[in-house]
DRENPAMI-567611 format. One record per residue: x, y, z of N, C-alpha, C, CB in turn; residue number from 1. Coordinates in nm, 2 decimals, always signed. Each point is the difference from the previous one (the first is absolute). Glycine has a CB too. Layout:
<nodes>
+--------+--------+--------+--------+--------+--------+--------+--------+--------+--------+--------+--------+-----+
:   n_xx :   n_yy :   n_zz :  ca_xx :  ca_yy :  ca_zz :   c_xx :   c_yy :   c_zz :  cb_xx :  cb_yy :  cb_zz : num :
+--------+--------+--------+--------+--------+--------+--------+--------+--------+--------+--------+--------+-----+
:      X :      Y :      Z :      X :      Y :      Z :      X :      Y :      Z :      X :      Y :      Z : NUM :
...
+--------+--------+--------+--------+--------+--------+--------+--------+--------+--------+--------+--------+-----+
</nodes>
This chain:
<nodes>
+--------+--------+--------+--------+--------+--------+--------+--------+--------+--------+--------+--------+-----+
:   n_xx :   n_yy :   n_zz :  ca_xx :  ca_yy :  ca_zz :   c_xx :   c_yy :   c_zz :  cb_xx :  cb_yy :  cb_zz : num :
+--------+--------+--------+--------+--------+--------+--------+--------+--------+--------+--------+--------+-----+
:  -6.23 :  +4.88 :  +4.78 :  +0.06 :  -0.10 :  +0.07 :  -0.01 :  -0.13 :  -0.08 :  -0.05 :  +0.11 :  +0.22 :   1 :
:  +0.12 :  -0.19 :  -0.19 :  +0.02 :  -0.12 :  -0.08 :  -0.09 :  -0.11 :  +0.08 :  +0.26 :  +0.06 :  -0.09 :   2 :
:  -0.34 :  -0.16 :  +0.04 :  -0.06 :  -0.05 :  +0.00 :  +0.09 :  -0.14 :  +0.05 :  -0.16 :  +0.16 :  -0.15 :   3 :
:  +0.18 :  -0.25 :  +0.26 :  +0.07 :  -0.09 :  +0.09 :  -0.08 :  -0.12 :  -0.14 :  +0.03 :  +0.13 :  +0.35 :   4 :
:  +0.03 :  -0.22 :  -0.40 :  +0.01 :  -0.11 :  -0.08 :  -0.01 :  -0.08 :  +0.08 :  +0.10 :  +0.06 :  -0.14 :   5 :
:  -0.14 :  -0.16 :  +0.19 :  -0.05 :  -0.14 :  +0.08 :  +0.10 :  -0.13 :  -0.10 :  -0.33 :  +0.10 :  +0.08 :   6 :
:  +0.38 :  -0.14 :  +0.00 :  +0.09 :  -0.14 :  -0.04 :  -0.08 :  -0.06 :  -0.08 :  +0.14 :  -0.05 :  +0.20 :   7 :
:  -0.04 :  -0.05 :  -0.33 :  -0.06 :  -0.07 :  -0.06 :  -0.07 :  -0.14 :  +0.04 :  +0.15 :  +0.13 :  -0.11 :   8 :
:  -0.24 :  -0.19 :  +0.09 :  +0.00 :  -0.10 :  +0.10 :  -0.01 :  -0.15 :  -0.14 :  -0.15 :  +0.18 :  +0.27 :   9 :
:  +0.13 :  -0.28 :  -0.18 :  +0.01 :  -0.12 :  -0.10 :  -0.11 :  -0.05 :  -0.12 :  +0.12 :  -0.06 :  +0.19 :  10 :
:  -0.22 :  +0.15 :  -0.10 :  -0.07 :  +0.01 :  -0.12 :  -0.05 :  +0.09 :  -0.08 :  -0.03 :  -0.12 :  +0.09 :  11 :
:  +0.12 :  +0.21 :  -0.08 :  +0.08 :  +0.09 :  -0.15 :  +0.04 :  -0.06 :  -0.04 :  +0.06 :  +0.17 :  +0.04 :  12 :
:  +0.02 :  -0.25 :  +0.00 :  +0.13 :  -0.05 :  -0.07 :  -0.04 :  -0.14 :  -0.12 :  +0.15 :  +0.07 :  +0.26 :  13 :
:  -0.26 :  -0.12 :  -0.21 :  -0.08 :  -0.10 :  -0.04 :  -0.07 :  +0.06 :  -0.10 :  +0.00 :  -0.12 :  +0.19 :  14 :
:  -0.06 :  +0.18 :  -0.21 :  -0.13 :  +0.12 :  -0.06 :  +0.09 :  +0.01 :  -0.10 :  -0.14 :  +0.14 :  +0.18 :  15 :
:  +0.28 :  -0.07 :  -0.19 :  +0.10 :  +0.05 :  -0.08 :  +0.03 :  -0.17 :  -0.08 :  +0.10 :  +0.25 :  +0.18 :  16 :
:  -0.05 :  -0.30 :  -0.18 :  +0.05 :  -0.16 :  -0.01 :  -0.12 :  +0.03 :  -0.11 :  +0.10 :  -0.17 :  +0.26 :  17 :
:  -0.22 :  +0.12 :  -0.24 :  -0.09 :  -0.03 :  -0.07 :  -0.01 :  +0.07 :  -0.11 :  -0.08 :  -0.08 :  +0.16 :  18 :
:  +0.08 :  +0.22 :  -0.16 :  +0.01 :  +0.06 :  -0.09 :  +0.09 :  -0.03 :  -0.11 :  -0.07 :  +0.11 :  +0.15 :  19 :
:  +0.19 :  -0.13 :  -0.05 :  +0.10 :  +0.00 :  -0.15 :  -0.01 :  -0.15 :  -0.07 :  +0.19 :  +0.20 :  +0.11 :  20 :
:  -0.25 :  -0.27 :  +0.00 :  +0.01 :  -0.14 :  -0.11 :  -0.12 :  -0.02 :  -0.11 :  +0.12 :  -0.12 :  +0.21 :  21 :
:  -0.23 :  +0.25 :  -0.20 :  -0.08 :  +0.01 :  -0.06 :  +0.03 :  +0.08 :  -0.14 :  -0.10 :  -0.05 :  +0.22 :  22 :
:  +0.23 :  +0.15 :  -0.20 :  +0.01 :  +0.08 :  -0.10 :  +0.14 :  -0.12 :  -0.07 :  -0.10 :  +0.31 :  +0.13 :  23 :
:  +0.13 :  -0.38 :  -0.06 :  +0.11 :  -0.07 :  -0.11 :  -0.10 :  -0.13 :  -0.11 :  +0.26 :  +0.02 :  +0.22 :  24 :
:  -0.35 :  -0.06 :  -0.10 :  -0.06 :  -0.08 :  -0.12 :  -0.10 :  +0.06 :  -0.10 :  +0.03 :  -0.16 :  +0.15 :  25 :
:  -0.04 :  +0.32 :  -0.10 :  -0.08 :  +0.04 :  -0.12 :  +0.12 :  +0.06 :  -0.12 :  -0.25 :  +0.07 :  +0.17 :  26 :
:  +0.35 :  -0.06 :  -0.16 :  +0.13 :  +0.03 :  -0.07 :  +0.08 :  -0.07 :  -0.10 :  -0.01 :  +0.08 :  +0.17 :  27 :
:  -0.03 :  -0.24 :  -0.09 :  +0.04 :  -0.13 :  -0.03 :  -0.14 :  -0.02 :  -0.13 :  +0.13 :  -0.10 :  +0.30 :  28 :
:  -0.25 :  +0.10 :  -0.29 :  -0.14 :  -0.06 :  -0.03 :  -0.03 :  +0.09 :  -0.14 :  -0.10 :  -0.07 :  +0.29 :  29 :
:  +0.14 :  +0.21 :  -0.27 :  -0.01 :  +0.09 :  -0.15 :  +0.07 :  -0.05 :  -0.10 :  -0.03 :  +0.19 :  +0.10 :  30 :
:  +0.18 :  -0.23 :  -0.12 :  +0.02 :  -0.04 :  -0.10 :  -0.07 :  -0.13 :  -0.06 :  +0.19 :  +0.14 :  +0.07 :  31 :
:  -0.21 :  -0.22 :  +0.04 :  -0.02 :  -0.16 :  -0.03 :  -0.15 :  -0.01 :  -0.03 :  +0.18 :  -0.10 :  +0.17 :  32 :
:  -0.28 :  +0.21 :  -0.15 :  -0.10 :  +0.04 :  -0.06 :  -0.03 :  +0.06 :  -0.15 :  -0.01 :  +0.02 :  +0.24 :  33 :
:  +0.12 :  +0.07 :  -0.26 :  +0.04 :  +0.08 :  -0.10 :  +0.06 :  -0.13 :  -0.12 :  +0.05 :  +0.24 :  +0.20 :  34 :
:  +0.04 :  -0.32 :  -0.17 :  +0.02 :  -0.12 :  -0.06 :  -0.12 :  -0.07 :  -0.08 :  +0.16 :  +0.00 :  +0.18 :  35 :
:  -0.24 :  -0.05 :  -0.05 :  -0.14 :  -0.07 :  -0.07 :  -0.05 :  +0.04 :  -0.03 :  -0.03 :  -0.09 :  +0.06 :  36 :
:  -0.02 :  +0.27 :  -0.14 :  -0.10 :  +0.06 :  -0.09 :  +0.07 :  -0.01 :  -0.10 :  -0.13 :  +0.15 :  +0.13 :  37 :
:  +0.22 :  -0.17 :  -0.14 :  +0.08 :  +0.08 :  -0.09 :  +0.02 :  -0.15 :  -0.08 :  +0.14 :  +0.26 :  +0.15 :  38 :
:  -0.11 :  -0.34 :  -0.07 :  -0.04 :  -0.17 :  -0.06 :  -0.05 :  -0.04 :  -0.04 :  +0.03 :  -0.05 :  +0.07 :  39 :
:  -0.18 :  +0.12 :  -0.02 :  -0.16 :  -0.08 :  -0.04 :  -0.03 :  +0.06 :  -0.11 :  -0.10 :  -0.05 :  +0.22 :  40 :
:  +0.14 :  +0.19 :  -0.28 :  -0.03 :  +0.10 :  -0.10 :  +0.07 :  -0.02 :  -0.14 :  -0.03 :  +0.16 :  +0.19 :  41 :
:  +0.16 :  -0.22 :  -0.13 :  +0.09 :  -0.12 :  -0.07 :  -0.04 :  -0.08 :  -0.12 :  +0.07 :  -0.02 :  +0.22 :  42 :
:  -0.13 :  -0.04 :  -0.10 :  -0.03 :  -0.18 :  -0.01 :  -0.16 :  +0.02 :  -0.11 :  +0.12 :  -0.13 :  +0.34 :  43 :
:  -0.21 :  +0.25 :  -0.30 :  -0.11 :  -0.01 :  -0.06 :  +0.04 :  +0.08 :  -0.10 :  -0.16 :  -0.05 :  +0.17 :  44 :
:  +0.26 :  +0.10 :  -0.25 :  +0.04 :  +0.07 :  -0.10 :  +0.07 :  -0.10 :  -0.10 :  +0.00 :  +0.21 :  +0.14 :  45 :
:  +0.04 :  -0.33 :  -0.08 :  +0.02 :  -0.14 :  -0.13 :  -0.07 :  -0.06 :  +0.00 :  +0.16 :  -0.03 :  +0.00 :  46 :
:  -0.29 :  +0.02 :  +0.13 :  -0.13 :  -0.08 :  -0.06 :  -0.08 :  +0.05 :  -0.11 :  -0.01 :  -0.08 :  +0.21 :  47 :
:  +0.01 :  +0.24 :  -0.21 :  -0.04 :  +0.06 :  -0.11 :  +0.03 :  +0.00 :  -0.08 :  -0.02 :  +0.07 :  +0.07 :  48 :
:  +0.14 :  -0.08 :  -0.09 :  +0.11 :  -0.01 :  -0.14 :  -0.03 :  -0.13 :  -0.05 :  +0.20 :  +0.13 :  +0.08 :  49 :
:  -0.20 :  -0.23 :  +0.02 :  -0.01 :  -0.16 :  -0.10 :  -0.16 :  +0.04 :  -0.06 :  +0.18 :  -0.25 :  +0.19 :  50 :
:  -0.29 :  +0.31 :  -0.12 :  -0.12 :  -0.04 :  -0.01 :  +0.00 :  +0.09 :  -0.20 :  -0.12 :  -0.02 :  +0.35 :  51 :
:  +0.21 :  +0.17 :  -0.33 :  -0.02 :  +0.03 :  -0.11 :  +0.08 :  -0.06 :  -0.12 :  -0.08 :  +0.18 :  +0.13 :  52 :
:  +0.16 :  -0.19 :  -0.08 :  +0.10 :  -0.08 :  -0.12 :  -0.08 :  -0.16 :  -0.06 :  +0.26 :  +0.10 :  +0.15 :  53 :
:  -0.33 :  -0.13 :  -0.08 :  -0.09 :  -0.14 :  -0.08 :  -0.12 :  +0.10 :  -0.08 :  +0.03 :  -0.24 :  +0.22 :  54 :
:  -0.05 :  +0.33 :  -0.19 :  -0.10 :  +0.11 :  -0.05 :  +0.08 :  -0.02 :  -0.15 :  -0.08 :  +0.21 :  +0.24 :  55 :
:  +0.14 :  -0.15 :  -0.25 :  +0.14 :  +0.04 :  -0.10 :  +0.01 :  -0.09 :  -0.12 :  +0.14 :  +0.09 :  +0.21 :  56 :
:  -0.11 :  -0.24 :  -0.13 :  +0.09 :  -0.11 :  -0.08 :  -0.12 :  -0.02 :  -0.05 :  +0.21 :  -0.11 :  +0.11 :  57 :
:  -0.38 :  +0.12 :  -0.10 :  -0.12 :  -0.04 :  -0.07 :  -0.01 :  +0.09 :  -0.09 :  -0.10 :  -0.09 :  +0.17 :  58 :
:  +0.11 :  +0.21 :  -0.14 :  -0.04 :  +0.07 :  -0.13 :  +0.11 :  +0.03 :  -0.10 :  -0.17 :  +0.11 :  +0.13 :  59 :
:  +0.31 :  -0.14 :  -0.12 :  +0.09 :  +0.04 :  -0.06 :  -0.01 :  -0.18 :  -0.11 :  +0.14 :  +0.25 :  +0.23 :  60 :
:  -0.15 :  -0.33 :  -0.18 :  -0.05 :  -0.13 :  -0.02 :  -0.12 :  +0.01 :  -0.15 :  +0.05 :  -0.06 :  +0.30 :  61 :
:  -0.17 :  +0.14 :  -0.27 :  -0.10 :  +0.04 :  -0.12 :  +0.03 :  +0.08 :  -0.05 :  -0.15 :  -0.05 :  +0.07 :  62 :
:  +0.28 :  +0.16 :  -0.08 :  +0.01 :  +0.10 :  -0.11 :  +0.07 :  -0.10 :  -0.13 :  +0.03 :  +0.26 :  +0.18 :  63 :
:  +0.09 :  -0.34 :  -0.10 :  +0.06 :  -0.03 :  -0.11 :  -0.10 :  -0.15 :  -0.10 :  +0.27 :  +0.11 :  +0.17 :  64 :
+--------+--------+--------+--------+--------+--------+--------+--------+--------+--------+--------+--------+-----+
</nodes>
């Protein structure tokens, strides 16, 4: 026999709501997260670069 389902009530309906506004801002929040590592890994890969390239212009500076 089938099991009788009880009406949805408003706070299903609410419960539900929340959810999904929880799954859009976590939908919304991965790329814009994904953005800023990918920025910061960026950004510290030309501070690297300038730190080695003065490395560089010194010693290339004493060979000649």
């Amino acid at each position: 026999m089938l099991a009788a389902q009880r009406p949805a009530t408003v706070k299903d309906e609410v419960d539900m709501l929340e959810l999904l506004k929880s799954l859009v801002f976590a939908v919304c929040m991965v790329p814009v997260m994904m953005a800023l590592i990918l920025g910061a890994i960026y950004g510290l890969g030309e501070v690297f670069n300038l730190f080695s390239a003065i490395g560089h212009r010194e010693s290339s500076a004493a060979r000649k």
